[in-house]
Backbone and ligand atoms as CSV (ligand in chain L), in Angstrom:
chain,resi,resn,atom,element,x,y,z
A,1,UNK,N,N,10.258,-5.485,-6.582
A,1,UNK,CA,C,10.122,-5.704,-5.143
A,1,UNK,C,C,8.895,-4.957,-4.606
A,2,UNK,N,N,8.164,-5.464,-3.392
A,2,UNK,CA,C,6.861,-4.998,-3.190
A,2,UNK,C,C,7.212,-3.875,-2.341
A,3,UNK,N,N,6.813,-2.661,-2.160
A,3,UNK,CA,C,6.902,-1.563,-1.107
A,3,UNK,C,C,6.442,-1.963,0.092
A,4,UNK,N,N,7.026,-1.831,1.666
A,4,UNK,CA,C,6.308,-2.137,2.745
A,4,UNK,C,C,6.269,-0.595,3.416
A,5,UNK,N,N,5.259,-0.397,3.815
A,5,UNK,CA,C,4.721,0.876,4.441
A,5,UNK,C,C,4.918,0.215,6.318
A,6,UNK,N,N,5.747,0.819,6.890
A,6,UNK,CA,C,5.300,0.687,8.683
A,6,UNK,C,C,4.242,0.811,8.951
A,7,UNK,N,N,3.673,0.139,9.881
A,7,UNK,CA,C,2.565,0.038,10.834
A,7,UNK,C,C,1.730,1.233,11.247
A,8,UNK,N,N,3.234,2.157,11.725
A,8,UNK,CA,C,2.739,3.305,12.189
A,8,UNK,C,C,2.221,4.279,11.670
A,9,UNK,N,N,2.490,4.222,10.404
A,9,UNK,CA,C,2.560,5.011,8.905
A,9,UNK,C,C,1.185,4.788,8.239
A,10,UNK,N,N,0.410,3.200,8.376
A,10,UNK,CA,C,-0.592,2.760,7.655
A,10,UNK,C,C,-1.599,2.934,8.638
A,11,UNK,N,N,-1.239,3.076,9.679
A,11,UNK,CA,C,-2.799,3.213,10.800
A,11,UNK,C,C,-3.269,4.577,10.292
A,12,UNK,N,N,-2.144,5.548,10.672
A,12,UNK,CA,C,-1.981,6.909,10.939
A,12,UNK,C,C,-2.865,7.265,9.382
A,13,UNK,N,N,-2.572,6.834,8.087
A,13,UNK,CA,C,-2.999,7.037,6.885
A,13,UNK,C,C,-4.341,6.745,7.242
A,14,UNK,N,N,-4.815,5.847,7.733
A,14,UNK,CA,C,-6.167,4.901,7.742
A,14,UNK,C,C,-6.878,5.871,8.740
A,15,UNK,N,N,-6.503,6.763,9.783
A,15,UNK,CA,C,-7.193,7.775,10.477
A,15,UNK,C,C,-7.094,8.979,9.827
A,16,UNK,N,N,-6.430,9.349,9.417
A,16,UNK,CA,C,-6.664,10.758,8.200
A,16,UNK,C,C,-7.734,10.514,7.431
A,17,UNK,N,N,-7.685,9.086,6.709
A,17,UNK,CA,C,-8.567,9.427,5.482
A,17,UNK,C,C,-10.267,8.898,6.649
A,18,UNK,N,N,-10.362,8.635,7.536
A,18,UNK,CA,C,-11.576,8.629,8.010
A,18,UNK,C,C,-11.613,10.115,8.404
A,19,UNK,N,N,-11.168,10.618,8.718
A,19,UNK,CA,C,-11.426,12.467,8.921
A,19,UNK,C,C,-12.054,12.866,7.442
A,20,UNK,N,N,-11.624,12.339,6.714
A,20,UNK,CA,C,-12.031,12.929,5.263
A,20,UNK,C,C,-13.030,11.936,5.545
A,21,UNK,N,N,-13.430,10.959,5.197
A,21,UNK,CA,C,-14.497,10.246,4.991
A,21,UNK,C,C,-15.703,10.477,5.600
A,22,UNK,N,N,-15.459,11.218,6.744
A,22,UNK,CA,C,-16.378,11.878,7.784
A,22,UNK,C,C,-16.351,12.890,7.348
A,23,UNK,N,N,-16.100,13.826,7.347
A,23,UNK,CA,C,-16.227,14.952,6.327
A,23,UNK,C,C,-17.244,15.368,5.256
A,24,UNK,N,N,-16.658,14.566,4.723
A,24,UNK,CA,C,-17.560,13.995,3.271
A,24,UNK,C,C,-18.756,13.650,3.631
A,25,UNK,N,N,-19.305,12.477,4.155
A,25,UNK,CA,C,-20.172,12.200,4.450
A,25,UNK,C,C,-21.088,13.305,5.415
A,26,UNK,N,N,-20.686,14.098,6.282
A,26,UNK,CA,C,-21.602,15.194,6.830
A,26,UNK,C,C,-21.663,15.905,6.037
A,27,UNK,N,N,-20.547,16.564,4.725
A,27,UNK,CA,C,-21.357,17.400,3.873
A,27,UNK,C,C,-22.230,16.879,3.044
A,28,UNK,N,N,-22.307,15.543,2.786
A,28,UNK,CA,C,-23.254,15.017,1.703
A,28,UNK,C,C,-24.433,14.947,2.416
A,29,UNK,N,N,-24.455,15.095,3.674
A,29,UNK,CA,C,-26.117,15.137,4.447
A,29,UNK,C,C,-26.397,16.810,4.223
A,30,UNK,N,N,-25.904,17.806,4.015
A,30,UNK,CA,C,-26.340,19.128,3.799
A,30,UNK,C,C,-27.368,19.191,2.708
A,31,UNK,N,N,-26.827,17.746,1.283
A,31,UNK,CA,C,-27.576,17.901,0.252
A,31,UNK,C,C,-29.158,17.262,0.493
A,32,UNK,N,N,-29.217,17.340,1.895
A,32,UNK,CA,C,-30.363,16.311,2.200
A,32,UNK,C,C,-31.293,17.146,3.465
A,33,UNK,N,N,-30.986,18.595,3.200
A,33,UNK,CA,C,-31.493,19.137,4.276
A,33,UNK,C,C,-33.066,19.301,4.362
A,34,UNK,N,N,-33.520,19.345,2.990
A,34,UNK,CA,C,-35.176,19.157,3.102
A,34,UNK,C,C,-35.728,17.759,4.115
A,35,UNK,N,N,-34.962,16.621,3.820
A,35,UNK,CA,C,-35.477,15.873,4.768
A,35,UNK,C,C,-34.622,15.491,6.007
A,36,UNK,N,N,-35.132,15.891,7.173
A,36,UNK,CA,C,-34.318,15.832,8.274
A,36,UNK,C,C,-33.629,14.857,8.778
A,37,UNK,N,N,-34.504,13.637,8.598
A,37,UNK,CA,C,-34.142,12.072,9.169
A,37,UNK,C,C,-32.947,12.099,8.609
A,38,UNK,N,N,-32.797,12.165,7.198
A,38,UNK,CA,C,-31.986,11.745,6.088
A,38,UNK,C,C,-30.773,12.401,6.700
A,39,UNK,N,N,-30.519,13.434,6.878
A,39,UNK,CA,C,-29.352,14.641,7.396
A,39,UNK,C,C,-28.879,14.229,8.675
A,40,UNK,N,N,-29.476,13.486,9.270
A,40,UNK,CA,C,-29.322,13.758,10.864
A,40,UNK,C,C,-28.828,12.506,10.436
A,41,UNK,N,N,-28.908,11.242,9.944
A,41,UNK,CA,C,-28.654,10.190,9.872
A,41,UNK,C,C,-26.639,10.216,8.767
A,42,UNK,N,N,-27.083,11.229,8.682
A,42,UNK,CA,C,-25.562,11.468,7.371
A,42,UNK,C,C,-24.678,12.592,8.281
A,43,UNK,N,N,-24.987,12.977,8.724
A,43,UNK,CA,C,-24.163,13.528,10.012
A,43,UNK,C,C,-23.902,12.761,11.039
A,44,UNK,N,N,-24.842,11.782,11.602
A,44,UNK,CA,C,-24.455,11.065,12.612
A,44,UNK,C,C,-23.248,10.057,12.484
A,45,UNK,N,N,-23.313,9.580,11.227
A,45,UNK,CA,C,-22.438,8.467,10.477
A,45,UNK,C,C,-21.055,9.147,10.365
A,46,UNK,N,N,-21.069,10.262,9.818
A,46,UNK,CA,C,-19.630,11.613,9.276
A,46,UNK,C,C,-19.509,11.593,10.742
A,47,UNK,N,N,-19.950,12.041,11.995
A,47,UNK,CA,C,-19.370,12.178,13.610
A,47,UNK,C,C,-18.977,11.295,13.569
A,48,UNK,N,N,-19.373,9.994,13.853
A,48,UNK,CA,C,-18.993,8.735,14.006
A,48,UNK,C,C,-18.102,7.692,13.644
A,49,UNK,N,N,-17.583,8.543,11.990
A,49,UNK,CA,C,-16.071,8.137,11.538
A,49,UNK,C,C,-15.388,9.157,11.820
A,50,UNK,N,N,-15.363,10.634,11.698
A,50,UNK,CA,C,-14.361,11.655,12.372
A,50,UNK,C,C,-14.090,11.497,14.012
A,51,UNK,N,N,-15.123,11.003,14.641
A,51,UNK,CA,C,-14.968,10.429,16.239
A,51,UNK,C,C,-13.842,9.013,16.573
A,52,UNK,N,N,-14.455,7.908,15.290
A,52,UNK,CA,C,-13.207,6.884,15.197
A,52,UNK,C,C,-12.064,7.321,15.197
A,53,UNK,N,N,-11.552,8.354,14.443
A,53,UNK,CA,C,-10.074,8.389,13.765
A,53,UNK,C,C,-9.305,9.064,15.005
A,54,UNK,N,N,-10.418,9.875,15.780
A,54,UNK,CA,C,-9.676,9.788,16.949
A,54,UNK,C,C,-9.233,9.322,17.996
A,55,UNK,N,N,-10.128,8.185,17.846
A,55,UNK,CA,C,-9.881,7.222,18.582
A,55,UNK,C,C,-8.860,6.244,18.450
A,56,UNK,N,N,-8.464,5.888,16.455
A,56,UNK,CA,C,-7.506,5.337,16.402
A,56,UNK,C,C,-6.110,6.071,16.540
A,57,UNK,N,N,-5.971,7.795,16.315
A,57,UNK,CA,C,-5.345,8.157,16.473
A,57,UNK,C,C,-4.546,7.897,18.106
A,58,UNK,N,N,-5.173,7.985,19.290
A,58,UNK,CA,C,-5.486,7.648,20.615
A,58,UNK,C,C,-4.775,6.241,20.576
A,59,UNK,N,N,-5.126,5.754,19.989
A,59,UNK,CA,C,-4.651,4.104,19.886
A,59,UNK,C,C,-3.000,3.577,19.271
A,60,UNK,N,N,-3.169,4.437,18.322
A,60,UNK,CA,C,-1.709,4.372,17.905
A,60,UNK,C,C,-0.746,5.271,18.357
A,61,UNK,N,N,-0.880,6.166,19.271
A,61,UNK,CA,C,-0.310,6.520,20.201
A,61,UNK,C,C,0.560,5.587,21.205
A,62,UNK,N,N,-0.719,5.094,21.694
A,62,UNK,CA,C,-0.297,4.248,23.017
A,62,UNK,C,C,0.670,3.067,22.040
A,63,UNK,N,N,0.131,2.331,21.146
A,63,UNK,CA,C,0.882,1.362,20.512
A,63,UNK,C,C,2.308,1.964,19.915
A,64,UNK,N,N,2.559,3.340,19.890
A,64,UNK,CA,C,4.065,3.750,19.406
A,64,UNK,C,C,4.795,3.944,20.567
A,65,UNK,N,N,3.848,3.935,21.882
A,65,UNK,CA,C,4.950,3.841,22.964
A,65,UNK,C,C,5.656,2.457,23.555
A,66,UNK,N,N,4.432,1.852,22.718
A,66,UNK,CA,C,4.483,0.589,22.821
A,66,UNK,C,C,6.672,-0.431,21.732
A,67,UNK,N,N,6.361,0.526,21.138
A,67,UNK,CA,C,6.966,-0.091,19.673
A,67,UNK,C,C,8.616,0.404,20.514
A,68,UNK,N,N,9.543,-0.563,19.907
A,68,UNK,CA,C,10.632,-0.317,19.837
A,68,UNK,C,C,11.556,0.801,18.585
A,69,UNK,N,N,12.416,1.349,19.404
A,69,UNK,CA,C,12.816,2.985,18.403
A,69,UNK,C,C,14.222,1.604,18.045
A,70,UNK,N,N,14.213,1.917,16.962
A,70,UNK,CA,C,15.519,1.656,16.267
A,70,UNK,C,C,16.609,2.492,15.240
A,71,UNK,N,N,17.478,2.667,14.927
A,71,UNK,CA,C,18.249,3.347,13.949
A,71,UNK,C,C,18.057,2.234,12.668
A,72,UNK,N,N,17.434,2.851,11.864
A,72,UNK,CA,C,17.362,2.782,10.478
A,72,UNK,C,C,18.700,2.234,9.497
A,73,UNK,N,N,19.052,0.853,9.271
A,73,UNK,CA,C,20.374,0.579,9.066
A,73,UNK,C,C,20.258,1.339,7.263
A,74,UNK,N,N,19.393,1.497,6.579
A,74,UNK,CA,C,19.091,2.120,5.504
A,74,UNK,C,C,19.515,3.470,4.866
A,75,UNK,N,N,18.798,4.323,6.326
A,75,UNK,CA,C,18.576,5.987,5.984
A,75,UNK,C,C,19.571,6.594,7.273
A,76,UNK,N,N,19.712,5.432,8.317
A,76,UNK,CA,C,20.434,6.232,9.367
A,76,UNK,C,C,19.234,6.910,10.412
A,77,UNK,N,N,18.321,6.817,9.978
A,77,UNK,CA,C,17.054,7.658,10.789
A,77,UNK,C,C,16.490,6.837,11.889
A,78,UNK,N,N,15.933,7.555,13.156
A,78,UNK,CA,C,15.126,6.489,14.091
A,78,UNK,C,C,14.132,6.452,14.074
A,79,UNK,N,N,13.857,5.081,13.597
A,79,UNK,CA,C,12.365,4.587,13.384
A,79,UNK,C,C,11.807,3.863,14.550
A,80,UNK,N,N,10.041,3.073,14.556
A,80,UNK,CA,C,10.267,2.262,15.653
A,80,UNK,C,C,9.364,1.160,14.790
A,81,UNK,N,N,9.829,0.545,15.586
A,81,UNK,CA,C,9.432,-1.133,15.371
A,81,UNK,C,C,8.190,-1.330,15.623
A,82,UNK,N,N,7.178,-1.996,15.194
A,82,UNK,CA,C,5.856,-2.563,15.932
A,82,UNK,C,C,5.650,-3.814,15.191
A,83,UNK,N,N,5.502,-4.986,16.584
A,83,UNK,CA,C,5.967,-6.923,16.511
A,83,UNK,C,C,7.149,-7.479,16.173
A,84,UNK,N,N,7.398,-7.823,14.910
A,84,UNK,CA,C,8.567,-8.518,14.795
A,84,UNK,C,C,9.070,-8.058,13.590
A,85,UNK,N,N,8.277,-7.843,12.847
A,85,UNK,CA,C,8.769,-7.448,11.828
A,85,UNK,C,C,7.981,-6.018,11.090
A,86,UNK,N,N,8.571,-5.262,10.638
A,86,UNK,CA,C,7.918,-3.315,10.345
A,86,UNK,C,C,9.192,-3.212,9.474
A,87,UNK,N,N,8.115,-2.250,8.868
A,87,UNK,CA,C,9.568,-1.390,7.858
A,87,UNK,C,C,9.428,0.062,8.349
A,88,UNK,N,N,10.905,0.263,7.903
A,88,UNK,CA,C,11.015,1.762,8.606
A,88,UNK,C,C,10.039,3.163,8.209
A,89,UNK,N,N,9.741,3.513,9.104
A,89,UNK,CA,C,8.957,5.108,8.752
A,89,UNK,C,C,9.553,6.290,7.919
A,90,UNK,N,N,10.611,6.053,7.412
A,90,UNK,CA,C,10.930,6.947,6.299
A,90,UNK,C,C,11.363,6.362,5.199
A,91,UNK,N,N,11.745,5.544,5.140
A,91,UNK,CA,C,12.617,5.202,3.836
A,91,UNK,C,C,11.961,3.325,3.365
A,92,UNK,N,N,10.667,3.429,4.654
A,92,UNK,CA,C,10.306,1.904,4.332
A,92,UNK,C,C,11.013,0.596,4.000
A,93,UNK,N,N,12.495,0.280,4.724
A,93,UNK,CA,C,13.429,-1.082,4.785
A,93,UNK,C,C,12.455,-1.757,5.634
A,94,UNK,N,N,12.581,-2.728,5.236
A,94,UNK,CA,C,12.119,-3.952,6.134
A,94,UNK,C,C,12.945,-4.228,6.907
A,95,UNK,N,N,12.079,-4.143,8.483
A,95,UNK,CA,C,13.248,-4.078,9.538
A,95,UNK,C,C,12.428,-5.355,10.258
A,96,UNK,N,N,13.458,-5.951,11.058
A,96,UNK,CA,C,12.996,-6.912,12.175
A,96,UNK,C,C,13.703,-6.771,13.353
A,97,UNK,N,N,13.059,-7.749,14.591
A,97,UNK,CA,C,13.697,-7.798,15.783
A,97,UNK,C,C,14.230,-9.183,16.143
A,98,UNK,N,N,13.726,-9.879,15.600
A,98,UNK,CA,C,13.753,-11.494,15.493
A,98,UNK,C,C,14.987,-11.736,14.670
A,99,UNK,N,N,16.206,-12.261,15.449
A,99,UNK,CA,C,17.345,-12.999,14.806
A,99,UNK,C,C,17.359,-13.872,13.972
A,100,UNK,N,N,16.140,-14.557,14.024
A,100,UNK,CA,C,15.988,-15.598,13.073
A,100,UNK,C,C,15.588,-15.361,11.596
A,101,UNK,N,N,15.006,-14.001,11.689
A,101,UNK,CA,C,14.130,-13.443,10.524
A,101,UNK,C,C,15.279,-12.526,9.553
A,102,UNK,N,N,16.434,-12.641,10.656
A,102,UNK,CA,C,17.072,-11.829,9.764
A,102,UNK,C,C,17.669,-12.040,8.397
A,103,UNK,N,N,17.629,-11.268,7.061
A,103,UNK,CA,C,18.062,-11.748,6.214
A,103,UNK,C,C,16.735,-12.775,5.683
A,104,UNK,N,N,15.731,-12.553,5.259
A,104,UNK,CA,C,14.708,-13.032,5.120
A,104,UNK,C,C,13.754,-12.173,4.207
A,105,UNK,N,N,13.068,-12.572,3.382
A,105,UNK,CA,C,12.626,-11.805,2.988
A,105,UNK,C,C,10.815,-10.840,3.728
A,106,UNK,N,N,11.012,-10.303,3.998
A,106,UNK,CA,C,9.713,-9.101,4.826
A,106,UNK,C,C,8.232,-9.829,4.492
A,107,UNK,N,N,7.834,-10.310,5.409
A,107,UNK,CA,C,6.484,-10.903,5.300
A,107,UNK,C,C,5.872,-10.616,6.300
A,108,UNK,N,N,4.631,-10.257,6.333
A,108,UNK,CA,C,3.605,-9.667,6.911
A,108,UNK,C,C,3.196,-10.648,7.874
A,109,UNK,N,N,3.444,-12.315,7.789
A,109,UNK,CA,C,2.824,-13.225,8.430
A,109,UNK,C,C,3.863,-13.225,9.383
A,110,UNK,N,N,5.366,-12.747,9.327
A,110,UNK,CA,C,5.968,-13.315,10.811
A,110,UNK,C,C,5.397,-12.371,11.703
A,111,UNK,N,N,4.475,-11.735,11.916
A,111,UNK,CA,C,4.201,-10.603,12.698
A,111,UNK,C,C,2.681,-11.527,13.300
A,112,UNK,N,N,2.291,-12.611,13.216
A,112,UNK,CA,C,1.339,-13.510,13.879
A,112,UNK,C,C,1.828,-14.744,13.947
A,113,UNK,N,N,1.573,-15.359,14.989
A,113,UNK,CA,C,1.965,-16.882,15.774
A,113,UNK,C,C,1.177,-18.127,14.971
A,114,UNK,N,N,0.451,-17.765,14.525
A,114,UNK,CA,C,-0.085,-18.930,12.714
A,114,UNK,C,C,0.822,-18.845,11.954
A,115,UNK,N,N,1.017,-17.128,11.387
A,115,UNK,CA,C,1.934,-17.184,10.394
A,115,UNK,C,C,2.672,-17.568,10.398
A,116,UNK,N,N,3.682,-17.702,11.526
A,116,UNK,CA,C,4.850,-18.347,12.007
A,116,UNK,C,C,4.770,-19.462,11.849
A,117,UNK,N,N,3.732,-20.408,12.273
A,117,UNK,CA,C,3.947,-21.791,12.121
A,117,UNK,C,C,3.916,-22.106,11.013
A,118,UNK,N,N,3.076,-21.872,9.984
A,118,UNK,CA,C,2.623,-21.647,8.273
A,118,UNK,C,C,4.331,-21.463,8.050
A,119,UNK,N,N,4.866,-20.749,8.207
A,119,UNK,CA,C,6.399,-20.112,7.578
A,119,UNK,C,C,7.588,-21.592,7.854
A,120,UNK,N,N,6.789,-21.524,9.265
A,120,UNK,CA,C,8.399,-22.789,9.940
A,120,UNK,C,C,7.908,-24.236,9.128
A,121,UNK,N,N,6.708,-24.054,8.821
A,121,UNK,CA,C,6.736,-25.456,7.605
A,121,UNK,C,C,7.333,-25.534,6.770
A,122,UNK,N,N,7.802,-24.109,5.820
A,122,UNK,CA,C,8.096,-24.361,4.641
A,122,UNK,C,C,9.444,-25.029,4.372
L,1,ZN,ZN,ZN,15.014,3.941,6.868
């Protein structure tokens, strides 16, 4: 069976590792300090993804206030929902909100209005 990671869980991962990626990248302009352009240009890039991640951090904020809290029929824990279909933040069940989806197997496409139609063909 495939692992599903929540929403909230995969953004949040995806802004950490740009902190590192920014990171990285401003120290790799240190190795470039003889030429300035070069440094200033490898620092600007490292700000500019450590500046993103806060921004997505900022973002997935607002979108977890956004998300519905549910009890975890799995772990017992409260997780929250984001669209129609998310798996839980600790124990990763595939959770939905959609009655119809229930008992279904966890697909990434009921969570877009294509996918949906793509799905209601089959
Ligand atoms: Zn759970």
């Amino acid at each position: 069976m495939i692992k599903y990671t929540s929403k909230i869980n995969k953004i949040r991962t995806f802004a950490l590792s740009l902190v590192f990626i920014g990171i990285i990248i401003m120290y790799a302009g240190i190795y470039f300090k003889t030429n300035f352009l070069i440094m200033t240009i490898f620092m600007m890039i490292g700000f500019l993804a450590t500046l993103s991640s806060a921004v997505v951090y900022f973002w997935i904020g607002m979108m977890s206030t956004k998300a519905v809290q549910v009890v975890c029929p799995n772990c017992n824990k409260i997780t929250k929902v984001l669209g129609r279909a998310d798996a839980c933040m600790a124990c990763n069940q595939p959770l939905t909100l959609d009655k119809n989806l229930e008992g279904l197997e966890f697909d990434d496409q009921y969570n877009t209005r294509k996918g949906m139609k793509k799905l209601a063909k089959k």
